[in-house]
C-alpha positions as CSV (number, residue, x, y, z in Angstrom):
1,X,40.1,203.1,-79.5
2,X,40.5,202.7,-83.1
3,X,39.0,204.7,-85.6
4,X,35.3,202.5,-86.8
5,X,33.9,201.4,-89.9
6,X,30.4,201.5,-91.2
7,X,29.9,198.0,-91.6
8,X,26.2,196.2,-90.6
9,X,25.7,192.9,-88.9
10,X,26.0,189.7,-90.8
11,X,22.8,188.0,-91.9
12,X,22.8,185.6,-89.5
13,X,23.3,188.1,-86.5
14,X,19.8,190.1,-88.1
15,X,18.5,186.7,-87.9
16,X,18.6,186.4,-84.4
17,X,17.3,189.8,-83.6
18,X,14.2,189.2,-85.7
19,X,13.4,185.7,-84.3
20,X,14.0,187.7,-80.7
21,X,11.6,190.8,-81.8
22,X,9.0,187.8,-82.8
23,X,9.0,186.3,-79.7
24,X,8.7,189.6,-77.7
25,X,6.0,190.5,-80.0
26,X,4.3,186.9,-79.9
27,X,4.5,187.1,-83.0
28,X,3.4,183.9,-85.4
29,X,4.7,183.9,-88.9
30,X,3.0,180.7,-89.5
31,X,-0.2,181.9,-88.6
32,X,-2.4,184.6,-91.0
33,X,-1.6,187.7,-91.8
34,X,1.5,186.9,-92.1
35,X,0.5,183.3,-93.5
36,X,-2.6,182.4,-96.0
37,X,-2.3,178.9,-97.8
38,X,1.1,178.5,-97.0
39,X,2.2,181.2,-99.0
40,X,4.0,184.4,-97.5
41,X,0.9,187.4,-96.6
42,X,1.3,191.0,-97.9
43,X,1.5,191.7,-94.0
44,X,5.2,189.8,-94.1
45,X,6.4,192.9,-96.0
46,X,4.8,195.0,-93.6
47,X,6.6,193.7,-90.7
48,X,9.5,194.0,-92.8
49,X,9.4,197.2,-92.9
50,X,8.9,198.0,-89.5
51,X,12.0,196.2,-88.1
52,X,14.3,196.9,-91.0
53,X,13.7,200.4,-89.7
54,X,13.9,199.4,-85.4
55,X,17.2,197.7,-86.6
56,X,18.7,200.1,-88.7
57,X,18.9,197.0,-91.3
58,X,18.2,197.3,-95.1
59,X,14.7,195.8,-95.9
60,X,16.0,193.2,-97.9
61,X,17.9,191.3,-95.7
62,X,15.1,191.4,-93.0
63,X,12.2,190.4,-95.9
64,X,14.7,187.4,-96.5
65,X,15.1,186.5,-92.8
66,X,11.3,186.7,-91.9
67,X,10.9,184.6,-95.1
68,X,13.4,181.6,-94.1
69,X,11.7,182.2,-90.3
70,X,8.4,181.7,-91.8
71,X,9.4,179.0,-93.8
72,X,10.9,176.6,-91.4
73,X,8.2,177.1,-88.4
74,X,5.7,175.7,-91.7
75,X,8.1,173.0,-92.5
76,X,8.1,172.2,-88.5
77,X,4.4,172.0,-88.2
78,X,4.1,170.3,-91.4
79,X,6.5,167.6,-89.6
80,X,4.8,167.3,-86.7
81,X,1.4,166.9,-87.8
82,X,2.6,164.4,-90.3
83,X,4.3,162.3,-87.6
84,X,1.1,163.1,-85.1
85,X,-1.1,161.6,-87.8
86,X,1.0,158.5,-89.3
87,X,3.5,157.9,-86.9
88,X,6.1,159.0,-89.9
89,X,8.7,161.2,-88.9
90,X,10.7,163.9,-90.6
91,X,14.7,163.0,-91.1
92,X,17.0,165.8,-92.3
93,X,19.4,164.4,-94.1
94,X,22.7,165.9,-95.4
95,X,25.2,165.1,-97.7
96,X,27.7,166.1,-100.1
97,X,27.8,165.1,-103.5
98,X,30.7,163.9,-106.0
99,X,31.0,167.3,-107.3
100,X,31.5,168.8,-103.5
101,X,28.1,170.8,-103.3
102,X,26.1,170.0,-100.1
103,X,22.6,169.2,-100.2
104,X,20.0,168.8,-97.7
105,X,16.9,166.4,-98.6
106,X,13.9,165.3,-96.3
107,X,12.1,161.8,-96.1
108,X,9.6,159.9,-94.1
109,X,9.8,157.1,-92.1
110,X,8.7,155.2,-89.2
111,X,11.3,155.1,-86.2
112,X,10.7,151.5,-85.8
113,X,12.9,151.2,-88.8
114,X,16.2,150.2,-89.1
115,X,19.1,152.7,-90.1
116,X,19.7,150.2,-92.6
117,X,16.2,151.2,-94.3
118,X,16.9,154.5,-93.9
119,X,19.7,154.2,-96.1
120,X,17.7,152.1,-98.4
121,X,15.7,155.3,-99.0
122,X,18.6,157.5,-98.7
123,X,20.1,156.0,-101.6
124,X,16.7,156.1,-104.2
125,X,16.7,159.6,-103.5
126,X,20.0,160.3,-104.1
127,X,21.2,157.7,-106.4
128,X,24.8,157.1,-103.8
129,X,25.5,153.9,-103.4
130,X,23.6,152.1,-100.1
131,X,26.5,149.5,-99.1
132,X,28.7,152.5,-99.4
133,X,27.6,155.1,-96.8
134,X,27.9,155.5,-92.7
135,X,24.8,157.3,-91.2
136,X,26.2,159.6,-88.6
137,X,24.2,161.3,-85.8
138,X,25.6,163.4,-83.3
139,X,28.8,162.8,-83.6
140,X,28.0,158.5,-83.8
141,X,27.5,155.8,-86.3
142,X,23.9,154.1,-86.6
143,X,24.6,150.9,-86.6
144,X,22.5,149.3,-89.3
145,X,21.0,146.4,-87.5
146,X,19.4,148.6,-84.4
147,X,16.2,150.2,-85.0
148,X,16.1,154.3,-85.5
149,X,14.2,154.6,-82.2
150,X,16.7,152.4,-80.3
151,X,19.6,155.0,-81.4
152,X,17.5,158.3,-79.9
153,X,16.8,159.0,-83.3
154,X,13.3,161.6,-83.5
155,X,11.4,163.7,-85.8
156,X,13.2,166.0,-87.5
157,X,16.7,164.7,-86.5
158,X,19.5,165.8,-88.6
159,X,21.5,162.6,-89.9
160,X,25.0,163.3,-91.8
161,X,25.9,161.1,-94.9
162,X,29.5,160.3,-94.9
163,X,30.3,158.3,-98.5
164,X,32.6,155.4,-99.2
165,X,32.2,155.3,-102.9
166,X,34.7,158.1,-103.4
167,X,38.5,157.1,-104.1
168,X,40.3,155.3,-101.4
169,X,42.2,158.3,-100.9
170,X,38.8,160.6,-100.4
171,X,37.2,157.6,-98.4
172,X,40.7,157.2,-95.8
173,X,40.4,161.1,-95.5
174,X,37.3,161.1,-94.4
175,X,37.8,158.1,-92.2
176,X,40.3,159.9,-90.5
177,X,38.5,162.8,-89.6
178,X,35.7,160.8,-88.9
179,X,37.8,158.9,-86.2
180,X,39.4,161.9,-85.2
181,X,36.5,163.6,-84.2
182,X,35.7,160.5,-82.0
183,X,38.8,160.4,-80.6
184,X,39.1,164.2,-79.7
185,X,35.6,163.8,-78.0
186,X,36.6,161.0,-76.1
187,X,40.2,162.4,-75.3
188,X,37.8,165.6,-73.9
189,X,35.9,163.1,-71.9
190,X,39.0,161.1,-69.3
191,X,40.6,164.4,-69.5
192,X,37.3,166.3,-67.7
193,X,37.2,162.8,-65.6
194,X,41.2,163.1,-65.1
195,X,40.6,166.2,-63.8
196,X,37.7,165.6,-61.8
197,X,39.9,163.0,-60.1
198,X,42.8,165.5,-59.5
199,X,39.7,167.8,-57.9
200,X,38.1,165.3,-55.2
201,X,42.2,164.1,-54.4
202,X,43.1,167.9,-53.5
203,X,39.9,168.5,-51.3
204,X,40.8,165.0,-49.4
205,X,44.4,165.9,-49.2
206,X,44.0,169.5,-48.4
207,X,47.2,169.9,-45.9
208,X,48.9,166.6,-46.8
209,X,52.6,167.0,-45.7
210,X,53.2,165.1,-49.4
211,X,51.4,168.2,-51.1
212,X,52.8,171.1,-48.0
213,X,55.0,172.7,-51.1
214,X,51.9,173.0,-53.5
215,X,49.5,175.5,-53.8
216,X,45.9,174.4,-53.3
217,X,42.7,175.6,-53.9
218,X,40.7,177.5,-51.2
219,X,38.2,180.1,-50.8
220,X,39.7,183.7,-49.4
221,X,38.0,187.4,-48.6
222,X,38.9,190.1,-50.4
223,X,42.6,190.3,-48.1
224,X,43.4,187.4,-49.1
225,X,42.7,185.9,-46.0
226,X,40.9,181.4,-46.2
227,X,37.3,181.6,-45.1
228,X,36.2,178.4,-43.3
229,X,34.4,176.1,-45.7
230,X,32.1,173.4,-43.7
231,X,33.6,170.0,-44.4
232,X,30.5,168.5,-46.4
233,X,30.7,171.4,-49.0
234,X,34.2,171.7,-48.9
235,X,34.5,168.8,-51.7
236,X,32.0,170.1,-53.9
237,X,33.7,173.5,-53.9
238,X,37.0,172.5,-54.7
239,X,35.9,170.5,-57.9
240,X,34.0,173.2,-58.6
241,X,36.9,175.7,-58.4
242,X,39.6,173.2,-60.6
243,X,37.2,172.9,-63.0
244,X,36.8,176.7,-63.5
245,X,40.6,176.9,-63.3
246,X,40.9,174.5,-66.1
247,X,38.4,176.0,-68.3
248,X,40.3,179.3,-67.7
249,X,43.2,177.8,-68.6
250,X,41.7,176.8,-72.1
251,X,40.4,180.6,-72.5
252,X,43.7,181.7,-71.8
253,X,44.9,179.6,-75.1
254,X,41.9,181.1,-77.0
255,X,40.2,177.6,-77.1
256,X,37.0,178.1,-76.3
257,X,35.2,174.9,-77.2
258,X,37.6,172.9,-74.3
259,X,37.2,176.2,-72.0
260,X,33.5,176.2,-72.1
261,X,33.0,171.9,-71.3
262,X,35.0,172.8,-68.2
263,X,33.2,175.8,-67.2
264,X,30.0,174.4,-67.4
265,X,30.7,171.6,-65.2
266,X,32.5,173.7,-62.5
267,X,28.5,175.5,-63.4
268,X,27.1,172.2,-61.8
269,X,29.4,171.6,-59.2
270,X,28.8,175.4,-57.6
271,X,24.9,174.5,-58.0
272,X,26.3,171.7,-55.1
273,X,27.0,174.3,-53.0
274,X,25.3,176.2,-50.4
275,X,24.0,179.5,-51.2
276,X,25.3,181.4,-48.3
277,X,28.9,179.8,-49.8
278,X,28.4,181.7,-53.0
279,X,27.2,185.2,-51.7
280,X,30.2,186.0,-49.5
281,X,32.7,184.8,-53.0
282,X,33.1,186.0,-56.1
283,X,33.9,183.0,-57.8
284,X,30.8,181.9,-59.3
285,X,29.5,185.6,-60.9
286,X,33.2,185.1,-62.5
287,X,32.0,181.7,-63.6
288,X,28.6,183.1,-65.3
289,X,31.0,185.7,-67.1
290,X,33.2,183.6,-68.7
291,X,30.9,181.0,-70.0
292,X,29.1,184.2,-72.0
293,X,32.5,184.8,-72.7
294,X,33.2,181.5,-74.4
295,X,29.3,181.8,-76.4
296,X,30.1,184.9,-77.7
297,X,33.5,183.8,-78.9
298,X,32.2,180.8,-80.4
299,X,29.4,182.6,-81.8
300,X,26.6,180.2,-80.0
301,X,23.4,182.9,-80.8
302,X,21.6,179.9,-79.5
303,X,22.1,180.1,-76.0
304,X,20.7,183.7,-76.1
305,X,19.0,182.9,-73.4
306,X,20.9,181.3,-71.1
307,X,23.4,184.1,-71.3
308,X,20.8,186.3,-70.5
309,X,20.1,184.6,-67.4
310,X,24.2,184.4,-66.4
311,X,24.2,187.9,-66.6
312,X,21.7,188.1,-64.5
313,X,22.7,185.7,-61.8
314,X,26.7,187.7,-62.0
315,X,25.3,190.7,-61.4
316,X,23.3,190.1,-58.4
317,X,26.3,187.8,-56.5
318,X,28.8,190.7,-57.9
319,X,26.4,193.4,-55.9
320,X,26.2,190.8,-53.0
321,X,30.2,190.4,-52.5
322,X,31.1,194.0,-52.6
323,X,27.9,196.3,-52.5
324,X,25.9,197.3,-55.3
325,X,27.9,200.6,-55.5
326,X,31.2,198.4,-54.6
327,X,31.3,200.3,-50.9
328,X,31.4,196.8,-49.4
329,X,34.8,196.4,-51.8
330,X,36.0,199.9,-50.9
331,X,36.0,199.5,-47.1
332,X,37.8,196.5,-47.3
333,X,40.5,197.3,-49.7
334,X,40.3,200.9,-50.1
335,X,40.3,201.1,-54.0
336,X,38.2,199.0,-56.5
337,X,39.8,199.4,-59.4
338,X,40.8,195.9,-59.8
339,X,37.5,194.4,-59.3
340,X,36.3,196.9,-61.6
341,X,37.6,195.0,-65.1
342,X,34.4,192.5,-63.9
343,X,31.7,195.1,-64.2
344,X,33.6,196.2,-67.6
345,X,33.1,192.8,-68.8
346,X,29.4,192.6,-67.7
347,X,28.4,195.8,-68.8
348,X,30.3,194.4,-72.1
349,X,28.3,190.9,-72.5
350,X,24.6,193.0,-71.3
351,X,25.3,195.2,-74.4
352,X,26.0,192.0,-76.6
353,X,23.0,190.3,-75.5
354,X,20.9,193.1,-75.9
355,X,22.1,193.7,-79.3
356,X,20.9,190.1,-80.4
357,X,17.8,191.1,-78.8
358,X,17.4,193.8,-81.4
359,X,17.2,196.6,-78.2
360,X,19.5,198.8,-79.7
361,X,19.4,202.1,-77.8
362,X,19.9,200.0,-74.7
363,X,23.0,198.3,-76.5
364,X,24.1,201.7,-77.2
365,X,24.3,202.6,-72.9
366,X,25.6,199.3,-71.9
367,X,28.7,199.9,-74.4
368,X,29.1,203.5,-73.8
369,X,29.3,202.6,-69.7
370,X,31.8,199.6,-71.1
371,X,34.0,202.0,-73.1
372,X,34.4,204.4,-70.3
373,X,35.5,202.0,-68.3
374,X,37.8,200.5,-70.6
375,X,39.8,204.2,-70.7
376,X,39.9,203.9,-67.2
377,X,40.9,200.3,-66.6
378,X,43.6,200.8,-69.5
379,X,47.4,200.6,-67.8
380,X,50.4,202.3,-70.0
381,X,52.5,199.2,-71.1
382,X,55.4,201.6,-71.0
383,X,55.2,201.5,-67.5
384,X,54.3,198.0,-67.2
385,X,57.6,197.0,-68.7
386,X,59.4,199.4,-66.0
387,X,57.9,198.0,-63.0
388,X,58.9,194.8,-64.2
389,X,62.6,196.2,-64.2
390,X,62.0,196.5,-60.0
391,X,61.6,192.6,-59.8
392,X,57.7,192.8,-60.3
393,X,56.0,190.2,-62.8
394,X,53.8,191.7,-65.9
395,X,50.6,190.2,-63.7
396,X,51.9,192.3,-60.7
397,X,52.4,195.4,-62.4
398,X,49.2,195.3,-64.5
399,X,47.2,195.0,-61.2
400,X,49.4,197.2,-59.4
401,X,49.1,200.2,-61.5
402,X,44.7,199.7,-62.0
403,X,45.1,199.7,-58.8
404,X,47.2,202.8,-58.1
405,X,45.5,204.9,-61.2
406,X,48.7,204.0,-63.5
407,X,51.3,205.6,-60.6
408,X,54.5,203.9,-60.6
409,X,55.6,204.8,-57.2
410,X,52.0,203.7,-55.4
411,X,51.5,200.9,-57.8
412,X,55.2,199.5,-56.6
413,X,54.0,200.5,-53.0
414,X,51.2,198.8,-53.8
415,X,52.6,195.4,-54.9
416,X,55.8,195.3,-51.9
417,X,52.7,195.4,-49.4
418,X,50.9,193.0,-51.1
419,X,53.7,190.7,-51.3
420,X,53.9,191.1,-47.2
421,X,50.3,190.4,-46.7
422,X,50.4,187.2,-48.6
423,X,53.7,186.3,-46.9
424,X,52.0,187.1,-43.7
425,X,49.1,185.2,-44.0
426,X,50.5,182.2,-45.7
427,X,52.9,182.1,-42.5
428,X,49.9,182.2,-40.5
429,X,48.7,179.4,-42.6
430,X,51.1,177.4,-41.9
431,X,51.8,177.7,-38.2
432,X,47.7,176.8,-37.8
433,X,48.1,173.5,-39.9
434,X,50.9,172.6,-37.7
435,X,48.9,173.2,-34.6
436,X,45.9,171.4,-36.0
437,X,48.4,168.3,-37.1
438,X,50.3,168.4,-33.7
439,X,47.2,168.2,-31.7
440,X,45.8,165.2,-33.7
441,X,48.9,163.7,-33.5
442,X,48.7,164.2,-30.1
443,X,45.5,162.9,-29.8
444,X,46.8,159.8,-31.1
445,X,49.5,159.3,-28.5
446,X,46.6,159.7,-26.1
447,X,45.1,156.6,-27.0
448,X,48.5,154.4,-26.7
449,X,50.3,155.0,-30.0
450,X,53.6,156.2,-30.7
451,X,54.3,159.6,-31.9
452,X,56.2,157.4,-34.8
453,X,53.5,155.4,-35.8
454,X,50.8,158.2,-35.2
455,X,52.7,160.5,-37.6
456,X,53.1,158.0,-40.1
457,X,49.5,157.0,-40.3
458,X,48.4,160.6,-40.1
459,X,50.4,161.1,-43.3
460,X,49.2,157.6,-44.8
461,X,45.4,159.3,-43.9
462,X,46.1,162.3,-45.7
463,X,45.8,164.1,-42.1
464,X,42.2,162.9,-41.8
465,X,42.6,162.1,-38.0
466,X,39.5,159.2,-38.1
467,X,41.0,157.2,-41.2
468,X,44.6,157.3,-39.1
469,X,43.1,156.2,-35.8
470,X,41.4,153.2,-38.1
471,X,45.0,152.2,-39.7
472,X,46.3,152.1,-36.3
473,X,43.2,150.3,-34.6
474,X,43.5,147.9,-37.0
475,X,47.1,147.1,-38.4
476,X,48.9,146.6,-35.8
477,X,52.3,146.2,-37.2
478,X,52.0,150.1,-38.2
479,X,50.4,150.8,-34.7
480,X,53.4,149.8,-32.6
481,X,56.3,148.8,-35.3
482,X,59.1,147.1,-34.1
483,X,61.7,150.4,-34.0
484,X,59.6,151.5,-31.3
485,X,60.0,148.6,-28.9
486,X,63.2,148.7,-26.8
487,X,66.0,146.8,-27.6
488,X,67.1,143.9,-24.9
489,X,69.1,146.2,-23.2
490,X,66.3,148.5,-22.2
491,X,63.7,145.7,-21.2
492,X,61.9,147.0,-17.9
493,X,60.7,144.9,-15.2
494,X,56.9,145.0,-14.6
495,X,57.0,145.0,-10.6
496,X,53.6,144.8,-8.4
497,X,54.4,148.1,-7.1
498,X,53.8,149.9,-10.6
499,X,51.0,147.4,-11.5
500,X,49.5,148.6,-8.7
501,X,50.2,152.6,-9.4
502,X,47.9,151.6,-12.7
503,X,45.4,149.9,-10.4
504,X,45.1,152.9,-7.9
505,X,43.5,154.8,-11.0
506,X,40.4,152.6,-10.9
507,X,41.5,149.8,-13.6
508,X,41.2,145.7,-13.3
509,X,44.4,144.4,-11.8
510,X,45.1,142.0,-14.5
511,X,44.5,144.6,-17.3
512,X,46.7,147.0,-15.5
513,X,49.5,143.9,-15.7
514,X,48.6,143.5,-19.6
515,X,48.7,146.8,-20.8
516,X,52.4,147.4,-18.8
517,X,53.5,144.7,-20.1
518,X,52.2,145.5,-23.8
519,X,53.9,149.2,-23.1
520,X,57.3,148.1,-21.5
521,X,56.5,149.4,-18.6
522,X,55.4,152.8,-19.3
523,X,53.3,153.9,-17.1
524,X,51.9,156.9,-18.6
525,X,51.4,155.3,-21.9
526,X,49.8,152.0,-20.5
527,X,47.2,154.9,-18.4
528,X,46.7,156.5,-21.5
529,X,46.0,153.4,-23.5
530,X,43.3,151.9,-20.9
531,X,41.4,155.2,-21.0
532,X,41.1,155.7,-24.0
533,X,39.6,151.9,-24.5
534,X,37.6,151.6,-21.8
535,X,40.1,149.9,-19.1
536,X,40.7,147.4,-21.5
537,X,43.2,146.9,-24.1
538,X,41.8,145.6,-27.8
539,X,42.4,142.4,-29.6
540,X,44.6,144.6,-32.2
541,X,46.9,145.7,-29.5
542,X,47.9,142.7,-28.4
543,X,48.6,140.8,-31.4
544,X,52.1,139.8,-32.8
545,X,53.4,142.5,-35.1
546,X,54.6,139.9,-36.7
547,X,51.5,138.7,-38.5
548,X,52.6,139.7,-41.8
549,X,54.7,137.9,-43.4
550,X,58.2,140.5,-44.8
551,X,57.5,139.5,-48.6
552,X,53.6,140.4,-48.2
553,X,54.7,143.5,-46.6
554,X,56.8,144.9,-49.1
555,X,54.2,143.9,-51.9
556,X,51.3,146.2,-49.9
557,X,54.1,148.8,-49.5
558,X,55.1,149.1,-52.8
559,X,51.4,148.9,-54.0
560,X,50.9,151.7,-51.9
561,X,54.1,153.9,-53.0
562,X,52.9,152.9,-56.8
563,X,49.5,154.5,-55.9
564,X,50.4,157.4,-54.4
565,X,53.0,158.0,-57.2
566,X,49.8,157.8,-59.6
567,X,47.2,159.9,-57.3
568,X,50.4,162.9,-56.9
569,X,50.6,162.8,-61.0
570,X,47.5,163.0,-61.4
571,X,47.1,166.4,-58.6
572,X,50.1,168.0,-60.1
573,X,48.7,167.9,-64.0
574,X,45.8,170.0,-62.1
575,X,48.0,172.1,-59.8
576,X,49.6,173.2,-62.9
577,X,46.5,174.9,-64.3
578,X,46.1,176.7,-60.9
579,X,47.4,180.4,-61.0
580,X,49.9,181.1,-58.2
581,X,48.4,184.7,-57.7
582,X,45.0,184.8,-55.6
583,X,44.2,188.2,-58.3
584,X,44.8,186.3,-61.7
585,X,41.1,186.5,-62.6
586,X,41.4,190.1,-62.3
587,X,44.8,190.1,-64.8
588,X,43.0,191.1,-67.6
589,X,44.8,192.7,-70.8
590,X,41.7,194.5,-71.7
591,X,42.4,193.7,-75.5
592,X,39.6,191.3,-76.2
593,X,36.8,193.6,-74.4
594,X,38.7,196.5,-77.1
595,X,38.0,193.9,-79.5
596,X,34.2,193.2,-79.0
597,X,33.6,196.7,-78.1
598,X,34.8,198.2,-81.2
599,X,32.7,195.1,-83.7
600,X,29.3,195.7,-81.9
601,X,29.9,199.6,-82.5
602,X,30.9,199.3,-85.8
603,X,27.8,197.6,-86.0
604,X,25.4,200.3,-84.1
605,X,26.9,202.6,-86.5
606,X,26.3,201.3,-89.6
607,X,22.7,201.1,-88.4
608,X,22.0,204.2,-87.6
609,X,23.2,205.3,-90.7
610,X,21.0,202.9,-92.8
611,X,18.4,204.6,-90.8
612,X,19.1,208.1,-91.7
């Protein structure tokens, strides 16, 4: 750990631990002491005072802070009792003028105007030019014609003022990164659908010979070995998981804007889930991690709150999957080391969030616990680079030696019988879907069809063994195609002795006599055909294969090759964000949690020394 600085937290940082001390303290600036004709009460001062000194913060940062608190909550009430009263509301509006500076000005208006009014009034307070300016909220242009209520536009809505009566060059530049913003937004969008697409395609594909080489998602104990997922939350939990490997993806490339869109729908599609589902995984307290992760990276004080709440939730399922003093972990795996960089990071974020809160002896804990385990967790990169001479990967040799207390030989122990457990049970894997696709394809022949044509419709269903029975059922020229007809040397003659060997089994004479005749003769085949439809063959059965025309054929085939092509693009863009080790949530460098640690100490120190 690096040597720390005395530095104090920036204003804005104090700001949110004073607006959390208010709240805790039900405290309203608004209100007298602190209050008395709308002019700040000698008690403001007081209060000051008292949380300049619970915060280890200089007075006058805090006086300032309570002042803009104070100031804004009058501002607020002024607003609403103004639009409570004459139906005006309160629009922010914000510009920038000729000269560069930014301004912020307020006006009144009814919401039943239209945003070409608004900039009527826009432009006699601020002399720009009204047929010059776009009125931008969230991220869109008013359109002029359309009333302000019709756009979602409320009291005390913020509306940017983007000028055209700059020079062209100024004017293109900001159309540019006008349309740019639009664009990135909507590129965010059909990527997040793109994905979602990829998501709902690997849960109906799941063993798909097409996709047998790929790695797919799938929930596995803490071996390594897939726990059965009930079919109807089976989809829900595999979106749920892409989209957490996508966002993890982003946070990997430090963008944490994209990372935390993905995260929080992979949030909603857990919240799809049953609760039993997310006790026995881990999955979703790593979820509630790393979207505090991405807040406190992008500095979102905001959702204060809300992290608070993760945190919450991460513990609890953490304590659920491997024991609230990680003996549930230990049993199964015999070290916990690995797991271990979780409760780092949690520890971590609970300091963080407590700090905001303005809780700083508590802070103080959560980092200390957070620090010792960062000592702990740390691996020597020395020998990281010489495990990686044996053949290991960086990822391997990181786990290997957190696992194995930083020992070479038992972390290379370590990783050789982990490689043969994974072999092991992705062998077992594979014999199993085998099994399960032979005996559907099996259950296929039972009913009259072909191994051929079962087999081809089985892979055409994406081994969903009801959609392949309905392709056979009803397209015949797929459910007996012509190369599995004998040729006119190997045409059998239906005798009344093996029309009767049918009969003898309880069926109509004449259906016996069809269904040979349908099946060549076979006599096995035509059995198994009449029981499995009721003594009787269907229309579909008897048909000409022939009842498609060759060029229609080829158009629906090639239709068919074109959309696979398109569906397998799309699956591979999201099999490519999908980490090939089961453990890559658990690869972590440790340098950011260094990072963080060492800022919010800096901080804690610089406090405590104001305060001394």
């Amino acid at each position: 750990m690096r040597k720390m600085t005395t530095e104090g937290p920036p204003e804005n940082v104090v700001q949110d631990q004073v607006r959390s001390l208010l709240a805790d303290g039900n405290v309203k600036l608004w209100e007298p002491p602190y209050t008395t004709n709308n002019q700040a009460g000698a008690d403001l001062k007081d209060l000051a005072v008292v949380y300049s000194s619970q915060l280890g913060v200089g007075r006058e940062m805090v006086e300032r802070v309570l002042e803009s608190l104070r100031c804004n909550s009058l501002q607020g009430l002024i607003a609403k009792k103004a639009f409570e009263d004459t139906g005006l509301a309160t629009i922010r509006i914000h510009y920038t003028t000729c000269d560069k500076r930014k301004e912020k000005i307020k006006l009144l208006i009814t919401l039943n105007a239209s945003a070409r009014e608004l900039g009527t009034e826009i432009a006699r307070l601020t002399g720009m030019s009204e047929g010059h300016m776009k009125l931008i909220m969230n991220s869109k242009v008013l359109k002029m014609d359309q009333s302000l209520a019709e756009q979602n536009v409320k009291n005390n809505s913020t509306v940017m003022v983007m000028q055209t009566t700059v020079t062209q060059e100024e004017a293109r530049e900001q159309e540019t990164f006008f349309k740019e913003e639009i664009r990135e937004r909507e590129e965010s969008k059909a990527k997040i659908s793109r994905t979602r697409k990829g998501a709902e395609l690997l849960a109906q594909h799941g063993e798909n010979t097409d996709l047998s080489n790929a790695p797919y998602l799938e929930v596995a104990d803490q071996k390594g070995r897939p726990i059965p997922i009930p079919a109807v939350e089976k989809k829900a939990l595999v979106l749920a998981m892409t989209l957490h490997e996508k966002g993890r993806a982003f946070m990997k490339k430090k963008d944490y804007v994209s990372a935390l869109l993905y995260l929080l729908d992979a949030d909603a599609e857990f919240g799809k889930c049953g609760s039993e589902i997310l006790t026995i995984v881990d999955n979703y307290a790593v979820l509630q991690l790393e979207v505090v992760w991405c807040y406190v990276h992008l500095e979102q004080l905001d959702c204060l709150r809300d992290a608070e709440d993760r945190l919450r939730r991460a513990q609890t399922r953490l304590n659920s999957c491997y024991g609230e003093n990680l003996e549930r972990l230990y049993n199964l795996k015999g070290n916990t080391a690995k797991e271990q960089v979780l409760f780092l990071r949690l520890k971590l974020l609970q300091g963080v969030v407590l700090y905001h809160k303005g809780k700083l002896d508590e802070t103080n804990k959560h980092l200390n616990e957070a620090e010792m385990l960062l000592r702990k967790l740390s691996v020597d990169d020395t020998k990281v680079t010489k495990l990686m001479t044996f053949g290991f990967t960086a990822q391997e040799a990181r786990l290997g030696l957190r696992a194995c207390e930083d020992d070479i030989e038992s972390a290379a122990s370590h990783i050789y019988q982990r490689r043969e457990d994974k072999a092991e049970i992705r062998k077992k894997e594979r014999m199993e879907r085998k099994r399960k696709k032979q005996e559907a394809i099996n259950s296929l022949m039972a009913r009259g069809f072909s191994e051929n044509a079962a087999t081809k419709a089985f892979r055409s269903a994406n081994n969903n063994f009801k959609r392949a029975l309905d392709i056979l059922e009803n397209s015949p020229e797929l459910s007996h195609p012509e190369d599995d007809l004998p040729g006119p040397s190997h045409q059998v003659q239906i005798t009344e002795e093996t029309i009767n060997q049918v009969a003898f089994l309880g069926f109509d004479h004449s259906a016996a006599e069809i269904a040979l005749r349908r099946f060549h003769g076979d006599v096995e085949r035509s059995v198994q055909a009449l029981i499995a439809h009721d003594g009787f063959l269907p229309s579909s059965l008897l048909n000409s294969p022939s009842s498609s025309s060759p060029e229609d054929m080829e158009v629906d085939e090639g239709e068919s090759a074109e959309e696979r092509r398109k569906e397998r693009e799309i699956v591979e863009e999201v099999l490519a964000d999908i980490p090939e080790h089961e453990e890559d949530y658990l690869d972590m460098t440790l340098e950011e949690e260094k990072e963080v640690i060492y800022k919010y100490k800096s901080w804690l120190q610089g406090s405590q020394q104001s305060t001394s």
